[in-house]
Biopython code that builds the backbone (N, CA, C, O; Angstrom):
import numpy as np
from Bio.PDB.StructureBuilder import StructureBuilder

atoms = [
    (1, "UNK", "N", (-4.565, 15.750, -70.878)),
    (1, "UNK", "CA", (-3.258, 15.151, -71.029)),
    (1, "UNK", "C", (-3.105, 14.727, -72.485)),
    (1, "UNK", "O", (-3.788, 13.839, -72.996)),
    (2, "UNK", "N", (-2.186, 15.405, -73.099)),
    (2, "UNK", "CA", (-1.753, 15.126, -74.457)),
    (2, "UNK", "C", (-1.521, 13.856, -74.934)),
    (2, "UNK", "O", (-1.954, 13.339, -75.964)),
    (3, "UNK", "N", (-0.376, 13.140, -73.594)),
    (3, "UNK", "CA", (-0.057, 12.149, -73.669)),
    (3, "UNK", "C", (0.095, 11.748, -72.444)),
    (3, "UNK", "O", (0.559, 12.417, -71.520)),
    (4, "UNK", "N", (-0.474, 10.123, -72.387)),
    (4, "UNK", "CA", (0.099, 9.569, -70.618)),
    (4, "UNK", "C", (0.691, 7.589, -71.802)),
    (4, "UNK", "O", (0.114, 6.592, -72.236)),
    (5, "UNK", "N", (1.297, 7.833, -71.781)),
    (5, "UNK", "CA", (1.947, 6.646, -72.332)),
    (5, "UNK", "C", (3.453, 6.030, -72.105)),
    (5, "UNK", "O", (4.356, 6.652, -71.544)),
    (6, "UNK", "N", (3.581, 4.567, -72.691)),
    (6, "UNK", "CA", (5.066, 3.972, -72.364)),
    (6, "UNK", "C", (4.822, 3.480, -73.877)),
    (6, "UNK", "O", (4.252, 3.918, -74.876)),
    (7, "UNK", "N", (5.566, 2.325, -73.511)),
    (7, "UNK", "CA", (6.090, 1.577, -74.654)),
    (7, "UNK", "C", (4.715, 0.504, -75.334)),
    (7, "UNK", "O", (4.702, 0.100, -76.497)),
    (8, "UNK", "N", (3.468, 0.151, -74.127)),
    (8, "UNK", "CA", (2.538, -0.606, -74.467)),
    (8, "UNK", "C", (1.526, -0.003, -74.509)),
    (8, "UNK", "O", (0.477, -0.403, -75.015)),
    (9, "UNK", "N", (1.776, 1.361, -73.814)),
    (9, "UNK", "CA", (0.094, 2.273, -73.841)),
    (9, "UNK", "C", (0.348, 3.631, -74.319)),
    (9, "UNK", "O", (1.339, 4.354, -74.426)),
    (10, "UNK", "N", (-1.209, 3.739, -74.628)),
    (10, "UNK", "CA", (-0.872, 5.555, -74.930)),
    (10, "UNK", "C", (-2.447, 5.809, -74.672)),
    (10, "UNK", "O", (-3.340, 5.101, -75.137)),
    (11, "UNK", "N", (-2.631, 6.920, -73.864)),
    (11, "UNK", "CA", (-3.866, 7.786, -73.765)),
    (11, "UNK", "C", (-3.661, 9.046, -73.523)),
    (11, "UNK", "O", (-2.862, 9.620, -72.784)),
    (12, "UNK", "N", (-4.734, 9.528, -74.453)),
    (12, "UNK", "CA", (-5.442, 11.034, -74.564)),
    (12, "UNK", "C", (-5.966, 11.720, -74.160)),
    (12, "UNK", "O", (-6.657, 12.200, -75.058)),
    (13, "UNK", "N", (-6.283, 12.499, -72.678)),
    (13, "UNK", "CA", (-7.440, 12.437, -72.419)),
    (13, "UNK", "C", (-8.040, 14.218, -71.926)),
    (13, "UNK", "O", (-7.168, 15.087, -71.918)),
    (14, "UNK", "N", (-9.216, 14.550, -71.622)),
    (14, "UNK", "CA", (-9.615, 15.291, -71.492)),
    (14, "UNK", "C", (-10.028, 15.617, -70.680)),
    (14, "UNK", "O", (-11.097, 15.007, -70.679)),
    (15, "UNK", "N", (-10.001, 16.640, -69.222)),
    (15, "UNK", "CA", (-10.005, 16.731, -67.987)),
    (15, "UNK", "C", (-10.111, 18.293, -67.671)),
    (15, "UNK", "O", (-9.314, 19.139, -68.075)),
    (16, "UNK", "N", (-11.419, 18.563, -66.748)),
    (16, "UNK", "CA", (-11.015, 19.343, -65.886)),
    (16, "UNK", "C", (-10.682, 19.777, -64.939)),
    (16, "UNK", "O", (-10.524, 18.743, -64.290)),
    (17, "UNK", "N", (-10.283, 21.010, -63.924)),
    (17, "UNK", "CA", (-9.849, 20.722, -62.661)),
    (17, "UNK", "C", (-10.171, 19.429, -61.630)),
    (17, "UNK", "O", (-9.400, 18.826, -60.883)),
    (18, "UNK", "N", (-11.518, 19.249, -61.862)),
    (18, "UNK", "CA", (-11.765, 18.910, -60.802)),
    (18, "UNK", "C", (-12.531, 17.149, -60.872)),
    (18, "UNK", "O", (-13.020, 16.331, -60.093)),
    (19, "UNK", "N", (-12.236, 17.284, -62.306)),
    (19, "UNK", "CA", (-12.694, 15.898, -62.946)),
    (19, "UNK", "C", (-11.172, 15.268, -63.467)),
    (19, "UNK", "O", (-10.387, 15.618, -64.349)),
    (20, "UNK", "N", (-11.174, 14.137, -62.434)),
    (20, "UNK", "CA", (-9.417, 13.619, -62.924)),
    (20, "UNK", "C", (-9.606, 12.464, -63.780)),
    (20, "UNK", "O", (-8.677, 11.959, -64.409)),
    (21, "UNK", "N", (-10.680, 12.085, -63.806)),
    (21, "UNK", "CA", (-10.394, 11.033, -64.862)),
    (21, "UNK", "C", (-11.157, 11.096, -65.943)),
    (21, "UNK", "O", (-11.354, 10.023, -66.512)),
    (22, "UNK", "N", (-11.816, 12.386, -66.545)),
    (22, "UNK", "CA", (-11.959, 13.084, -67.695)),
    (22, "UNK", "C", (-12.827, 11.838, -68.938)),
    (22, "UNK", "O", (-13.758, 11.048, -68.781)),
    (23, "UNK", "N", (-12.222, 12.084, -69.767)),
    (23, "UNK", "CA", (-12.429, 11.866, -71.227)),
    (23, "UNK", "C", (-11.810, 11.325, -71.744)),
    (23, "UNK", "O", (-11.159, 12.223, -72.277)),
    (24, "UNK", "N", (-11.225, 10.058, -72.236)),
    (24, "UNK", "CA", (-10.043, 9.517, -72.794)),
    (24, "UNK", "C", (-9.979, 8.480, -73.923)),
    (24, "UNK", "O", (-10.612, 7.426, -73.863)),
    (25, "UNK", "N", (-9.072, 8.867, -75.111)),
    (25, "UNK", "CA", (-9.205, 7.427, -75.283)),
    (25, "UNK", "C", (-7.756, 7.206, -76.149)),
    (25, "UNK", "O", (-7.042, 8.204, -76.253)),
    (26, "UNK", "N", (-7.292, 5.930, -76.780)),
    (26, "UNK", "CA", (-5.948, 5.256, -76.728)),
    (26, "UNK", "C", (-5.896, 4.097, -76.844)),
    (26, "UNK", "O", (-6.523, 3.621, -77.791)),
    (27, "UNK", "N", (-5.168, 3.207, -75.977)),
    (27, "UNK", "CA", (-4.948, 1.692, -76.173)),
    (27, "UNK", "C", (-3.807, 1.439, -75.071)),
    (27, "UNK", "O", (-2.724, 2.012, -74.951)),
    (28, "UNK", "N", (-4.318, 0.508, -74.374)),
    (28, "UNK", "CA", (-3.421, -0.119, -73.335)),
    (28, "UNK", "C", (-3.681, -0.103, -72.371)),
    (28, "UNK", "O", (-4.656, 0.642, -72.275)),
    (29, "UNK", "N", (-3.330, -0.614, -71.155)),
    (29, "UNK", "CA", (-3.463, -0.884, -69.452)),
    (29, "UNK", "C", (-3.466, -1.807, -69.155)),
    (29, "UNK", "O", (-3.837, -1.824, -67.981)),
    (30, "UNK", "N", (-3.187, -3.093, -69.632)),
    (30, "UNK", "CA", (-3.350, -4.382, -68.905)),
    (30, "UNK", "C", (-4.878, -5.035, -69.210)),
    (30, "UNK", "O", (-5.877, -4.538, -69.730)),
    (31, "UNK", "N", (-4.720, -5.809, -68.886)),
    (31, "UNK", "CA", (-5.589, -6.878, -69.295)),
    (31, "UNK", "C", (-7.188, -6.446, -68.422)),
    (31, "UNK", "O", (-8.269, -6.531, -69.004)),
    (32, "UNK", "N", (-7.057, -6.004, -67.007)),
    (32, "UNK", "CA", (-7.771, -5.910, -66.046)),
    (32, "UNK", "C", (-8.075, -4.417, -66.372)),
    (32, "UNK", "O", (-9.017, -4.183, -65.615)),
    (33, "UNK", "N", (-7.834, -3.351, -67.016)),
    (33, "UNK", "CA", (-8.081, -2.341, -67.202)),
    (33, "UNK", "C", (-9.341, -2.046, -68.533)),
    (33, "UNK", "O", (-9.215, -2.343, -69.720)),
    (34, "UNK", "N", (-10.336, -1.486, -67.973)),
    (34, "UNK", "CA", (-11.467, -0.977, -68.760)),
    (34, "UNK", "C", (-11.525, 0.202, -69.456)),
    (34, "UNK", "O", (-12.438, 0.496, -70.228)),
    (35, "UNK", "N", (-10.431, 0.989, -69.166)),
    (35, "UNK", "CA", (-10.297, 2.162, -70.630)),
    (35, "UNK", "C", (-10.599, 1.574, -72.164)),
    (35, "UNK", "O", (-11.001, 0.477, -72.551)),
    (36, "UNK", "N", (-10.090, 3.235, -73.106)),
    (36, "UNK", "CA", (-10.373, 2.891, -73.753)),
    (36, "UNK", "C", (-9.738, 2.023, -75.110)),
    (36, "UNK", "O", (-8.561, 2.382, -75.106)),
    (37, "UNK", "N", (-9.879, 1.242, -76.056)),
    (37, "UNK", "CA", (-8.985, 0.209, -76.874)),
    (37, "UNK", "C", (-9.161, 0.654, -78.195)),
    (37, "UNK", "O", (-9.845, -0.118, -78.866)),
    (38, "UNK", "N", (-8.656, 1.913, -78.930)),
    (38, "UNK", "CA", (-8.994, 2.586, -79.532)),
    (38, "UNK", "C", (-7.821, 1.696, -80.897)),
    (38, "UNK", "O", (-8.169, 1.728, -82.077)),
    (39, "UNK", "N", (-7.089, 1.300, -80.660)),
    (39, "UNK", "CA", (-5.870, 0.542, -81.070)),
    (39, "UNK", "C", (-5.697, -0.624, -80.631)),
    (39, "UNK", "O", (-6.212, -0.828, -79.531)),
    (40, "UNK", "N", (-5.029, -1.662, -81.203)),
    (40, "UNK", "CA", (-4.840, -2.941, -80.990)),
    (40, "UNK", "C", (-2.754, -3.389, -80.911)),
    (40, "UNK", "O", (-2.085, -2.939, -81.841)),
    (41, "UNK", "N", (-2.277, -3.925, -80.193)),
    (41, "UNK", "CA", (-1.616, -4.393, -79.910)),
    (41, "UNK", "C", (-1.000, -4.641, -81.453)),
    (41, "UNK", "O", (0.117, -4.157, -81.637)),
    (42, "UNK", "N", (-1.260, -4.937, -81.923)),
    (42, "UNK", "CA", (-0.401, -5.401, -83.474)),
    (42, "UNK", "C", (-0.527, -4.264, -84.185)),
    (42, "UNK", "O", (0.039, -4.321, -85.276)),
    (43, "UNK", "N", (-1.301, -2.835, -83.841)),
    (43, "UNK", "CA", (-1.163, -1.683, -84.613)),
    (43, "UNK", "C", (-0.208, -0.483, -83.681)),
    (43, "UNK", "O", (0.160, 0.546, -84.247)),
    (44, "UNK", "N", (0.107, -0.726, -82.327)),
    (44, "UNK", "CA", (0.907, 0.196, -81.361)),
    (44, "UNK", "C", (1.574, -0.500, -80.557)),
    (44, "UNK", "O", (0.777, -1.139, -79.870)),
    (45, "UNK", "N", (3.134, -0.824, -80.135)),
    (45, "UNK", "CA", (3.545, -1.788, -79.118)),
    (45, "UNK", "C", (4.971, -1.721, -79.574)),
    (45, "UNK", "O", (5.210, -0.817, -80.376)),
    (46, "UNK", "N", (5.920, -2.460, -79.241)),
    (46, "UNK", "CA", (6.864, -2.995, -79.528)),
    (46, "UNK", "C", (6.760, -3.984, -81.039)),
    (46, "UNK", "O", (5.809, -4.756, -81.163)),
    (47, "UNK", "N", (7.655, -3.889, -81.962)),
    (47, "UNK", "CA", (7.377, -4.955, -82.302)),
    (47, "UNK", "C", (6.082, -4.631, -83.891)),
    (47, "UNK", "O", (6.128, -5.177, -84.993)),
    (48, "UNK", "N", (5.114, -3.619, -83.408)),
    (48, "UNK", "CA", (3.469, -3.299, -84.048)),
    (48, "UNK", "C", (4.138, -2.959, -85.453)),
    (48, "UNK", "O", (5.177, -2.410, -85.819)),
    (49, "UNK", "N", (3.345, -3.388, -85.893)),
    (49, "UNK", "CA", (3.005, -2.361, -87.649)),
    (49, "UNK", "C", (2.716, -1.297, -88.145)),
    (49, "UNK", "O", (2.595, -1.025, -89.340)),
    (50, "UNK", "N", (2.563, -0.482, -87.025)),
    (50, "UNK", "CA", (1.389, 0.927, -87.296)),
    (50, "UNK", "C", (2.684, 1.928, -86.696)),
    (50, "UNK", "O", (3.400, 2.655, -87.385)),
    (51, "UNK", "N", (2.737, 1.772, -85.500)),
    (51, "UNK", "CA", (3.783, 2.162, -84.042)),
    (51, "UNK", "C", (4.445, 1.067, -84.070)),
    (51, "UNK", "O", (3.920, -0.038, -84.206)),
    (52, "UNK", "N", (5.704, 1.285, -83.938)),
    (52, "UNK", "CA", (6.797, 0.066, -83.434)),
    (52, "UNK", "C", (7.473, 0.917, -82.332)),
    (52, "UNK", "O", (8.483, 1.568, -82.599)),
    (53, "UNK", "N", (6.722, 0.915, -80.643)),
    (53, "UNK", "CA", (7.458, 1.805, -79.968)),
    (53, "UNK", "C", (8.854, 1.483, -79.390)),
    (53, "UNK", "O", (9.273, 1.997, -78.353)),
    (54, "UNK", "N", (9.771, 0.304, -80.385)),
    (54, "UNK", "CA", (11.197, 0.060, -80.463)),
    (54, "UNK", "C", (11.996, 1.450, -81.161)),
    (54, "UNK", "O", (13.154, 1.754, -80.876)),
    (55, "UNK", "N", (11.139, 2.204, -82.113)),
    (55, "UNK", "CA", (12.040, 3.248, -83.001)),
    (55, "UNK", "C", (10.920, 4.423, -82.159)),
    (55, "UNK", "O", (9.883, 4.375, -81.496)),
    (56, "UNK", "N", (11.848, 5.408, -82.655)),
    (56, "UNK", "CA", (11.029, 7.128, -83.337)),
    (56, "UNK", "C", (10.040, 7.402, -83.669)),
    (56, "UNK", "O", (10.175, 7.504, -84.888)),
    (57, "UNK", "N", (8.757, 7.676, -83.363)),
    (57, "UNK", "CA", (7.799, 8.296, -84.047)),
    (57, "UNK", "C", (7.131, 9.765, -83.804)),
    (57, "UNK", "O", (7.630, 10.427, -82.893)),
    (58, "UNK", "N", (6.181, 10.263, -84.445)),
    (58, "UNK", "CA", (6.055, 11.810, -84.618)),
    (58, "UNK", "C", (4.435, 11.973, -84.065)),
    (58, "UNK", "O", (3.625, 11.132, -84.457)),
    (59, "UNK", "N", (3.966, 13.103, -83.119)),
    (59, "UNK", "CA", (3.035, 13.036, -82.494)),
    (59, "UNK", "C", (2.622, 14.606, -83.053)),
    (59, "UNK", "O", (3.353, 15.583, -82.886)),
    (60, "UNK", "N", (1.213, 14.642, -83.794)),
    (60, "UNK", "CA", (0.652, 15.783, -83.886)),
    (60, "UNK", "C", (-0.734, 15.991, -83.254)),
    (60, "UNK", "O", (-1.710, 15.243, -83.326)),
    (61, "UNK", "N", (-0.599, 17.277, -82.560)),
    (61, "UNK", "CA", (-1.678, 17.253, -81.771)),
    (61, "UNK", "C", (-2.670, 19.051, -82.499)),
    (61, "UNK", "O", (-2.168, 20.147, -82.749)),
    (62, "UNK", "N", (-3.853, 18.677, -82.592)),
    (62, "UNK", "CA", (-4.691, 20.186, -83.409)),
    (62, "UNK", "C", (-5.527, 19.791, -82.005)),
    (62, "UNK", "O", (-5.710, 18.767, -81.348)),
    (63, "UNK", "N", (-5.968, 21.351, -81.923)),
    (63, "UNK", "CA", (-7.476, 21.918, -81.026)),
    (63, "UNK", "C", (-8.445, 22.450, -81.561)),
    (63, "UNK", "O", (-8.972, 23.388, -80.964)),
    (64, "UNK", "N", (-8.933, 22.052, -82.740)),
    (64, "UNK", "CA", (-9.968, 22.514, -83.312)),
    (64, "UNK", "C", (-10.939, 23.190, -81.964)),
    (64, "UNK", "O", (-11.231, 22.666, -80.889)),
    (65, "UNK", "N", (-11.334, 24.739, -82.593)),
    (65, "UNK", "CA", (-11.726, 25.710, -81.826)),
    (65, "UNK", "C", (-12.645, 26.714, -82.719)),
    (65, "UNK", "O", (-12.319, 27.900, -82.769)),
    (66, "UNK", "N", (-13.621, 26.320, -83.320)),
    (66, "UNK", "CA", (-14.832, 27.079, -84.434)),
    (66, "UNK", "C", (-15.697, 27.081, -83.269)),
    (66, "UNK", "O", (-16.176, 26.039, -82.822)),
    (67, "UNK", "N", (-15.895, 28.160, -82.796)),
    (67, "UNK", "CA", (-17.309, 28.470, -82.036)),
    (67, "UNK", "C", (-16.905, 28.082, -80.467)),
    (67, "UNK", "O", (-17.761, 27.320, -80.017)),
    (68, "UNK", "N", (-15.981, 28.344, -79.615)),
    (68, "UNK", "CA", (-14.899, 27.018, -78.831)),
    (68, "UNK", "C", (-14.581, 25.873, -78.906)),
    (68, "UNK", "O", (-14.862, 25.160, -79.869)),
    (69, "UNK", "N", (-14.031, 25.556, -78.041)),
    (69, "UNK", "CA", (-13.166, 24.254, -77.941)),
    (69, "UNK", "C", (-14.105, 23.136, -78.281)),
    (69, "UNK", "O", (-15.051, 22.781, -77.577)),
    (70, "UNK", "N", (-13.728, 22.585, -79.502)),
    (70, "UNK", "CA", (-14.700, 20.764, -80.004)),
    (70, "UNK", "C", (-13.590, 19.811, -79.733)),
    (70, "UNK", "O", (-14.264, 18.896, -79.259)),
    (71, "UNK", "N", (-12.898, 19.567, -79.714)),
    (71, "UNK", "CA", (-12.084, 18.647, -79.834)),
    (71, "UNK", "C", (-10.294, 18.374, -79.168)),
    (71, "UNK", "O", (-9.683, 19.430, -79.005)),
    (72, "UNK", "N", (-9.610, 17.237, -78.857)),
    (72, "UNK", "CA", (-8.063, 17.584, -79.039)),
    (72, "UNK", "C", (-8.079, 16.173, -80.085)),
    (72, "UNK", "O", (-8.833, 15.211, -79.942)),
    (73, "UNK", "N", (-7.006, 16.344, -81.189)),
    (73, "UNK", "CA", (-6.976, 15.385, -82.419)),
    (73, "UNK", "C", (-5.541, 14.774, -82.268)),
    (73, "UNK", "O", (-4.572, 15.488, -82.526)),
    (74, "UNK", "N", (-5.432, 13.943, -82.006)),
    (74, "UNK", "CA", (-3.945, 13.513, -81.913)),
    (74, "UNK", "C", (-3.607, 12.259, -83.118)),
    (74, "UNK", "O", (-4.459, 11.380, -83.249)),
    (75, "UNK", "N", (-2.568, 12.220, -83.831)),
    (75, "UNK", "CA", (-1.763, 11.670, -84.925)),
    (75, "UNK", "C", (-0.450, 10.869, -84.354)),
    (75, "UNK", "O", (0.366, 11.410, -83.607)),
    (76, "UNK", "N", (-0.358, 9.576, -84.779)),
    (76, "UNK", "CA", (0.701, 9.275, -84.496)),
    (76, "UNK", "C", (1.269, 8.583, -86.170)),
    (76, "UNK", "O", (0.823, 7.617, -86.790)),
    (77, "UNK", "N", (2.184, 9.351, -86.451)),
    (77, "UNK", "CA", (3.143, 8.494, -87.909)),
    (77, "UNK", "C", (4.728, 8.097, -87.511)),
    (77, "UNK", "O", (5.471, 8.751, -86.779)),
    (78, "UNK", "N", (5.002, 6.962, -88.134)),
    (78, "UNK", "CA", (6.303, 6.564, -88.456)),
    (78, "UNK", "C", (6.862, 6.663, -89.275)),
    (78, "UNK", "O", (6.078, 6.737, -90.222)),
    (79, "UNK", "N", (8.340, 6.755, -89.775)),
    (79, "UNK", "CA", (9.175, 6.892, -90.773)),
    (79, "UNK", "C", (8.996, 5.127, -91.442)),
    (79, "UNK", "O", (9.621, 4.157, -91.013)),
    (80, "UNK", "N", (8.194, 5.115, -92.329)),
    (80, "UNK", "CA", (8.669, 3.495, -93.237)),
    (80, "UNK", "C", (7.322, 2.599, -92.467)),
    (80, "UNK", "O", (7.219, 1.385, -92.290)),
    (81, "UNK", "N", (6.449, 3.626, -92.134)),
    (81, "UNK", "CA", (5.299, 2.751, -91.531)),
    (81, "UNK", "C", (3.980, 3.367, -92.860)),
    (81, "UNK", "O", (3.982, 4.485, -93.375)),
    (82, "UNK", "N", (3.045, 2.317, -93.116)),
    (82, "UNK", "CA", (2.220, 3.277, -94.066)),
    (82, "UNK", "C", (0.564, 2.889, -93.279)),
    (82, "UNK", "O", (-0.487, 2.730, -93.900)),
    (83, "UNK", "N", (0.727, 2.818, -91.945)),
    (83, "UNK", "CA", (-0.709, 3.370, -91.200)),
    (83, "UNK", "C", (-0.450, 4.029, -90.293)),
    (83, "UNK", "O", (-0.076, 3.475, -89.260)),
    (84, "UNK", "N", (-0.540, 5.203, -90.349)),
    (84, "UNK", "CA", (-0.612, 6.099, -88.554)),
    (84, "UNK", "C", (-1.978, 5.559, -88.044)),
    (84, "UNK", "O", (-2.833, 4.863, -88.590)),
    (85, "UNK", "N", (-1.877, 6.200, -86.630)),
    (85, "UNK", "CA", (-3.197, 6.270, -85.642)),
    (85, "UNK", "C", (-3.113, 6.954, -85.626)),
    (85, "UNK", "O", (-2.046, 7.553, -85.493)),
    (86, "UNK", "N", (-4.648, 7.599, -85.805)),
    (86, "UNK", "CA", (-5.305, 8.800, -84.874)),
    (86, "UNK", "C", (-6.300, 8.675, -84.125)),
    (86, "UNK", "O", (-6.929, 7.622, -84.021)),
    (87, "UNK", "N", (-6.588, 9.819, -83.463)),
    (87, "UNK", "CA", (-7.563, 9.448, -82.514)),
    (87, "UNK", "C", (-8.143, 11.204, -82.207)),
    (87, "UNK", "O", (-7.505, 12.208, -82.527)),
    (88, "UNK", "N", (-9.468, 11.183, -81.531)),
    (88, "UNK", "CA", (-10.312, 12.508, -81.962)),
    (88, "UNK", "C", (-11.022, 12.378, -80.221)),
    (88, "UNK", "O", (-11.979, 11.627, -80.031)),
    (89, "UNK", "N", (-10.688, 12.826, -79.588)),
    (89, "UNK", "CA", (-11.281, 13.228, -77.999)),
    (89, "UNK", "C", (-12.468, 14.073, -78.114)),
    (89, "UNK", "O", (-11.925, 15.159, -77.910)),
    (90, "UNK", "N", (-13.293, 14.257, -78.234)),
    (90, "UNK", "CA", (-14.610, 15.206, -78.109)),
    (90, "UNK", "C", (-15.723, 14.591, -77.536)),
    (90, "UNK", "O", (-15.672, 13.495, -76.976)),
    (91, "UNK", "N", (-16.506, 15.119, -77.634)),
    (91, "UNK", "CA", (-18.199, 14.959, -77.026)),
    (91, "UNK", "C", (-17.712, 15.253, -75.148)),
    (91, "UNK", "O", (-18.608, 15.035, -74.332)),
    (92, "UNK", "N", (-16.766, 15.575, -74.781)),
    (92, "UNK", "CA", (-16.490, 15.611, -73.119)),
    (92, "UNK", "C", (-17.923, 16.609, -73.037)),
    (92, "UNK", "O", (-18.478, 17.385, -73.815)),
    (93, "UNK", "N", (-18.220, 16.033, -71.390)),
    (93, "UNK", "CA", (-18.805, 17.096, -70.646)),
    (93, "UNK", "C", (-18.695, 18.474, -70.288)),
    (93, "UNK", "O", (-19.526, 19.378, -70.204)),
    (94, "UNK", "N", (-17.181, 18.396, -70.053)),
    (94, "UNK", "CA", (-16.359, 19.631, -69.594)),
    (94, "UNK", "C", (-15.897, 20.311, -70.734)),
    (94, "UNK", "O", (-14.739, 20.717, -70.636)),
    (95, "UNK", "N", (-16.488, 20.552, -71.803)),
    (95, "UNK", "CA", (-15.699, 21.281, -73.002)),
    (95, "UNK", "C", (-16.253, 22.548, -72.778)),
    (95, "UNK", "O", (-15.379, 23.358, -73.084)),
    (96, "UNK", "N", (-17.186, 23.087, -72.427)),
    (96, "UNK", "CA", (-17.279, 24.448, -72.310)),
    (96, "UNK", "C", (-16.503, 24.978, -70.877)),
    (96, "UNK", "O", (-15.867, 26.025, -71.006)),
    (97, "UNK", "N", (-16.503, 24.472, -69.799)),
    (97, "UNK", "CA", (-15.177, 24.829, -68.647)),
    (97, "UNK", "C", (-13.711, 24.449, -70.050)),
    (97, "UNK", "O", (-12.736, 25.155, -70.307)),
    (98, "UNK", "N", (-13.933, 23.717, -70.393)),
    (98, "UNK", "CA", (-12.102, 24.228, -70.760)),
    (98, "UNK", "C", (-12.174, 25.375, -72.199)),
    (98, "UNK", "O", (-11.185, 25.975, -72.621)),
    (99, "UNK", "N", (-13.310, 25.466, -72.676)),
    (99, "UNK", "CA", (-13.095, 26.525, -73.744)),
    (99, "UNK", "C", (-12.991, 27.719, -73.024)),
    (99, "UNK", "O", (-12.277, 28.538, -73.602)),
    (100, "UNK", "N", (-13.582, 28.198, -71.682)),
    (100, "UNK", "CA", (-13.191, 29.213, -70.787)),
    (100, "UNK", "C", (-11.899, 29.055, -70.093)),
    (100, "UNK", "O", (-11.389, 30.139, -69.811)),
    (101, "UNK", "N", (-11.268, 28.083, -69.760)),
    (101, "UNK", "CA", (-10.276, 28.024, -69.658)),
    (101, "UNK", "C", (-8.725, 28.234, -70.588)),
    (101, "UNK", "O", (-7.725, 28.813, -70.161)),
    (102, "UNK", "N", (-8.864, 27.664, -71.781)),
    (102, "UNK", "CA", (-8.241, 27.932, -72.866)),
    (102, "UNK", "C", (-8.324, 29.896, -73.597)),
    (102, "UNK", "O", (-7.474, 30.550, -74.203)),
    (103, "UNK", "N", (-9.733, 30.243, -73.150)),
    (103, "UNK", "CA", (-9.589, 31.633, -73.768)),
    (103, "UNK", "C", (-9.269, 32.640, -72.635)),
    (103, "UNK", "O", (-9.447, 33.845, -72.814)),
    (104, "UNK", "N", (-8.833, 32.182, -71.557)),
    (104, "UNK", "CA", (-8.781, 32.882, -70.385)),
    (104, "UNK", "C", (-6.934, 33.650, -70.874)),
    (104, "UNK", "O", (-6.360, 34.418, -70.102)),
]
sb = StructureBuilder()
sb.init_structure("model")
sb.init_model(0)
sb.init_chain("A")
sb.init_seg("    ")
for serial, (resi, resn, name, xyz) in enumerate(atoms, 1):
    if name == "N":
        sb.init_residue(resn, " ", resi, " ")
    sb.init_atom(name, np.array(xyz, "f"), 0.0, 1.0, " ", f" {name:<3s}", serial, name[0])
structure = sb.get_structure()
């Protein structure tokens, strides 16, 4: 999943068929939630410095693929913001099922 996010969360994550809760990481879920906090509330949110998810922002996503699938790299920038987030999904278990999957 490229993206599973709102206005307070955003995650990344990496999954195969049969593994649903994969590889992930991001920022957000509530207080009671143990994912991952890859970002802080004053850098992604309403309101944030980094992400202000009140406006527009621009999401780039690369699959670095030298030798198969290493990675999904996701970017987040704003217009008049001068820190994006990024964030780098790899080391999954399942990366060789999805590099067969992806070259299928």
């Amino acid at each position: 999943d490229i993206m599973e996010a709102n206005m307070y969360a955003w995650h990344s994550t990496l999954h195969t068929l049969h593994d649903h809760n994969g590889l992930g990481k991001g920022y957000g879920g509530g207080s009671n939630f143990n994912g991952p906090r890859d970002w802080t509330s004053q850098q992604y949110g309403p309101g944030a410095s980094c992400i202000d998810t009140n406006k527009p922002f621009e999401v780039a996503v690369s699959f670095p693929a030298q030798a198969g699938f290493q990675a999904m790299e996701v970017a987040l920038s704003q217009d008049g913001s001068s820190c994006p987030l990024s964030l780098r999904v790899d080391g999954y278990a399942g990366m060789a099922e999805l590099s067969e999957a992806l070259a299928a």
